[in-house]
N, C-alpha and C positions, 0 to 999 in steps of 0.2 A: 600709627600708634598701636591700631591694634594688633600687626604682626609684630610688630617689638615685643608686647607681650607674652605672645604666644609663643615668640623663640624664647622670650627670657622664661616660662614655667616649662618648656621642652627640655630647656636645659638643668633646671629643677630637680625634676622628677626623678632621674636616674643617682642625683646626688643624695637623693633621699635614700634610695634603696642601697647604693652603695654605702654609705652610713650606716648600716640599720645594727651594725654591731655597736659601733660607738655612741648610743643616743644616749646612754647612760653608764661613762666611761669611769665615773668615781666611786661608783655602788660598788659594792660586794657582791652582791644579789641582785638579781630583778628579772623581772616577767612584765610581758603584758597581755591580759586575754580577757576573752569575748564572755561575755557574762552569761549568756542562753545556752549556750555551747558549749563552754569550758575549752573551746581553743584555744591551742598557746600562738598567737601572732611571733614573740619573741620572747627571748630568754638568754640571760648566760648567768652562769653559778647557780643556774637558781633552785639550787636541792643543797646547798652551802647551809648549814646548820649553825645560826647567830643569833643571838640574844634579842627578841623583835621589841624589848622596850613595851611603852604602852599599845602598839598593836595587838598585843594579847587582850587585848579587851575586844577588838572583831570578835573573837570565842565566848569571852562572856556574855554579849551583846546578843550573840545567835541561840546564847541557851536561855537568856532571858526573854528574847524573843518567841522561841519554841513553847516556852509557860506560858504567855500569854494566849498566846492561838490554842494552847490548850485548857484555857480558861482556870490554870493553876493558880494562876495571880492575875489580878486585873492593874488596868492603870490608875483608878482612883482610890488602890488599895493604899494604906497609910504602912509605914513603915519605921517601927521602932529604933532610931543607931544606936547602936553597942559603944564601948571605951574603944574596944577594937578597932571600929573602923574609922570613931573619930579622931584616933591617935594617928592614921594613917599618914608619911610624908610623903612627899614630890610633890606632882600636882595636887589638888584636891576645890572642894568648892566648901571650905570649910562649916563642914558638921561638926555638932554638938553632940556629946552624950545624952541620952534620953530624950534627944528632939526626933521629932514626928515627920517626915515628910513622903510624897508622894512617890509611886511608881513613879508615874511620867516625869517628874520633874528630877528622880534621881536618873534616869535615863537621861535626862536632857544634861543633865552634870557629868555624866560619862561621855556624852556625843559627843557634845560642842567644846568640853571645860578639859574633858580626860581625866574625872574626877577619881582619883583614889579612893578617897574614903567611901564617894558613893556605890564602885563598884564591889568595893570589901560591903556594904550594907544589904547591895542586894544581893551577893551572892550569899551573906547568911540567911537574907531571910526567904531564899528560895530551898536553900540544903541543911538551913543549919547553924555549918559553920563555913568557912573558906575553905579548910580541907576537905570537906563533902563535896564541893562544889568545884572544886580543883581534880580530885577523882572523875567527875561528870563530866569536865573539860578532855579531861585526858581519855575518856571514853568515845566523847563523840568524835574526839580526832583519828580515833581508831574505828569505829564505826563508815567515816567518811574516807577511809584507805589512805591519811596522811600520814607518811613514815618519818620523816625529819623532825617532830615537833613532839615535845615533852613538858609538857608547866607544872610548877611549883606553887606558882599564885595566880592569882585570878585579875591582876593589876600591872605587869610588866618592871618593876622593881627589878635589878639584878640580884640573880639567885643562882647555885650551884645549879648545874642540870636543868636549867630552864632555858629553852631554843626553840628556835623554827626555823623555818627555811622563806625565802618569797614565794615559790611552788605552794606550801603549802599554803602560806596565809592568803595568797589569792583565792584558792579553792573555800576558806571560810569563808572570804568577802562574798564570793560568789554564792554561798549556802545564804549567806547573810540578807544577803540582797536578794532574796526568793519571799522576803519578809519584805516587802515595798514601805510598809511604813516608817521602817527605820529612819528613809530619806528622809523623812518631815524633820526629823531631828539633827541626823549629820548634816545637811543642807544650810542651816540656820549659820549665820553668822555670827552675831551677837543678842544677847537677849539678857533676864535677868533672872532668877530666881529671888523667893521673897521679898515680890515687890514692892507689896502695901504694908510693909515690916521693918523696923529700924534696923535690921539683918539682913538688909537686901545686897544680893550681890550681883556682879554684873560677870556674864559668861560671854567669852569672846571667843570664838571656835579657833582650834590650835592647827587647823588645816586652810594656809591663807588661801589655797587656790579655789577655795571656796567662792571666795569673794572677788579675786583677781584671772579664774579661767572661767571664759561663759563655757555651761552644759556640765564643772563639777558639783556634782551635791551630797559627794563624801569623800573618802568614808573615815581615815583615821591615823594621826600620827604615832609617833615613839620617840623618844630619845631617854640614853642615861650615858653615862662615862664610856660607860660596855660597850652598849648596842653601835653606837654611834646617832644619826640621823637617819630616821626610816619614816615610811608614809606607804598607805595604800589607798589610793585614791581610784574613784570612779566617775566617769563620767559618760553622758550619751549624745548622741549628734546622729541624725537622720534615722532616728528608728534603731541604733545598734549603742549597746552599754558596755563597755571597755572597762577593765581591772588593770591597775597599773601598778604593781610594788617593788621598790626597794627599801635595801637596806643596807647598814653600815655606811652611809655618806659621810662628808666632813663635818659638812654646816647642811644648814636649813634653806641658805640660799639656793646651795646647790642642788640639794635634793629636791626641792619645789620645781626647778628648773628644770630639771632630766626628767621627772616625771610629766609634766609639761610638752617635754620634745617627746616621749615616751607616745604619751596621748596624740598627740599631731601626728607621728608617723603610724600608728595604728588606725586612726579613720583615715588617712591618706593613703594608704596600699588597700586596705581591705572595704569588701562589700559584705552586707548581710541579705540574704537572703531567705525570704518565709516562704513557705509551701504548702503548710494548715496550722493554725491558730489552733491554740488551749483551747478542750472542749471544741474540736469542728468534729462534723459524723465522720465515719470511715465509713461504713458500712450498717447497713442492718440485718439480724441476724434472727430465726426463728427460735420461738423456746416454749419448751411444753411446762407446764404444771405450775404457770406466775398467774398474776392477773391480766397481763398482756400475753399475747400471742407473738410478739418480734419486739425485738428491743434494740436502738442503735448504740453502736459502738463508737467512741471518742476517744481522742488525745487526750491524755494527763496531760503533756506542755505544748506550748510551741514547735513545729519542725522548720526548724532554721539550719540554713549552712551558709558557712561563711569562705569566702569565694576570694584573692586575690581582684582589685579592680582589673575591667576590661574580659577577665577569665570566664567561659561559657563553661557551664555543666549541663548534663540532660541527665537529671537523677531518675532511678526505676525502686518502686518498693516492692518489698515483702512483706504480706500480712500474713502474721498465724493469730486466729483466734483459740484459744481452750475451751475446755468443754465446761460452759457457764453453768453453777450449781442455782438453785431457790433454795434460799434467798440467797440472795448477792448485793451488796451497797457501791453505789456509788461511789467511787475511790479503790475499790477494791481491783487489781491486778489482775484480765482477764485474755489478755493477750500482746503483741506487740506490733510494733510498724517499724522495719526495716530499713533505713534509706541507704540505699546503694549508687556509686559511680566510677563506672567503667571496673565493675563486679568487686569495689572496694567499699566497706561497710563506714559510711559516714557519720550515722546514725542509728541510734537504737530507743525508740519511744513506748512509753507503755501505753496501752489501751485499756479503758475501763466502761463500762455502761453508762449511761446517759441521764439514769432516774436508778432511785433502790427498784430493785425485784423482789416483789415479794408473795409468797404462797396463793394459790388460788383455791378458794372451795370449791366443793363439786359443783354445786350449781355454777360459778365460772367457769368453771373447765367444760361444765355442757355448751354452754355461750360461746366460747371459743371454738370447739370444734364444730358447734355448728358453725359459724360464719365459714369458717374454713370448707367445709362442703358448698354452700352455698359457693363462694369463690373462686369453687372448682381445687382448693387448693390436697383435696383429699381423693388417691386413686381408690 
């Protein structure tokens, strides 16, 4: 029995690969890549410029997320609706004019629900108005080097001149997904908003493979007349987080489906591979005039490469340090780590300090160079 099996997945494996064109043959679009990395595993059209529907809300999502981490707005911040946003059609989690409700819960109406109105809400009350916030849209996607994508609104409604590509809205997902928390809320299935309220409604997340693929826990549909059926879906299995998008499909079946075989041939050919974890030391480095005398140097992210299964690499680095000022903070861009194979650049990481740096008085700086004598470290 058990060589039967082992010729019947011998025989498998090479139909997987021979496939890899056709795994999602009714899309317009699609990609699928490696979420640390930004590799592209696969692709075809996928710089095709189509109308992505409510995936445009990925974008809103990452600028609302952005406000948070920068403590612009918080989650238990209350949130006035406008006529605007509660007049809003398609989907929505129906808001009211002048009702009150929260960050977190309008975010959980945009995750789970793909709430219109609630995305028109927060997007005024982070800019304004929609048009403010649509500007900031169309900035960060210029910012993040994405050429195919133009928005109009902040909600994915069909609109003149409003597109994107799957190239691009992967690269959102993937900015997106640099904001971990999000998952808490695209992950969810079903829940309610205003629950202890005779307005309670019930949210059923509009991305079934949520519930029906183990390891997704997003990120986000679309459909209108236009668009067709589109989804970008994320998923992880043994340590490695995949991005899957298409767009323009028939139906919903289909597209749940391809995206599905999309994710199965992506952890099925490919390996992810770590070599230093966010925040490991590189190196430590000498420095005059802080309050320390050497300071180590860190990864800003993970060094990951993602490898064909079976495929050996022997990567070699490059590190340049720059010439580190006092003070310096933590975060701040103070050199890089290179990763190279077989003299081809895989990788490009930044490096930054370890702790702020900061000025030392004279009396530390005599402290300093004494020990350093003492140490022998002084000819």
């Amino acid at each position: 029995m058990k060589k039967i099996c082992f010729f019947v997945l011998m025989f498998l494996i090479p139909i997987i690969s021979v496939s890899a064109q056709e795994i999602a043959p009714s899309a317009k679009s699609s990609i699928i890549m490696e979420q640390s990395t930004g590799k592209i595993l696969y692709e075809n059209n996928s710089h095709e410029k189509i109308p992505p529907a409510s995936m445009t809300k990925i974008m809103s999502l990452l600028l609302i997320m952005e406000n948070i981490d920068k403590g612009s707005i918080k989650w238990n911040d209350m949130v006035t609706i406008s006529k605007n946003a509660s007049s809003m059609g398609g989907s929505q989690i129906l808001l009211e004019e002048n009702e009150e409700m929260s960050v977190k819960d309008l975010v959980k109406g945009i995750s789970i629900a793909s709430g219109n109105d609630a995305v028109v809400a927060m997007a005024e009350h982070i800019a304004g108005s929609e048009e403010n916030f649509v500007n900031m849209m169309n900035s960060k996607a210029k910012s993040l080097g994405l050429k195919d994508t133009h928005f109009v609104n902040c909600h994915g409604l069909d609109a003149d001149n409003h597109y994107s590509s799957a190239y691009d809205m992967a690269h959102m997902a993937k900015e997106l997904l640099n904001h971990k928390e999000i998952l808490k809320f695209t992950s969810i299935y079903e829940t309610y908003l205003r629950e202890k309220t005779d307005k309670k409604i019930w949210l059923v997340n509009t991305n079934k493979l949520v519930r029906f693929k183990k390891g997704v826990d997003g990120l986000k549909t679309g459909y209108t007349k236009t668009a067709g059926y589109c989804l970008t879906a994320t998923m992880q299995k043994n340590g490695m987080r995949l991005i899957s998008t298409v767009m323009g499909e028939p139906d919903a079946s289909t597209r749940n489906q391809e995206v599905s075989n999309m994710l199965d041939y992506g952890f099925s050919q490919y390996n992810l591979n770590n070599y230093y974890k966010k925040g490991q030391k590189i190196k430590s480095v000498p420095i005059s005039s802080a309050k320390v005398d050497k300071i180590d140097i860190i990864t800003m992210q993970d060094v990951n490469i993602v490898t064909k299964k079976n495929q050996k690499i022997k990567p070699h680095y490059k590190i340049k340090i720059n010439k580190i000022d006092v003070p310096t903070r933590k975060g701040e861009i103070v050199g890089s780590l290179k990763v190279l194979n077989k003299g081809k650049t895989i990788q490009t990481v930044d490096l930054t300090v370890s702790k702020d740096l900061k000025k030392a008085n004279i009396i530390e700086l005599y402290w300093n160079n004494l020990k350093k004598v003492m140490n022998g470290n002084i000819n």
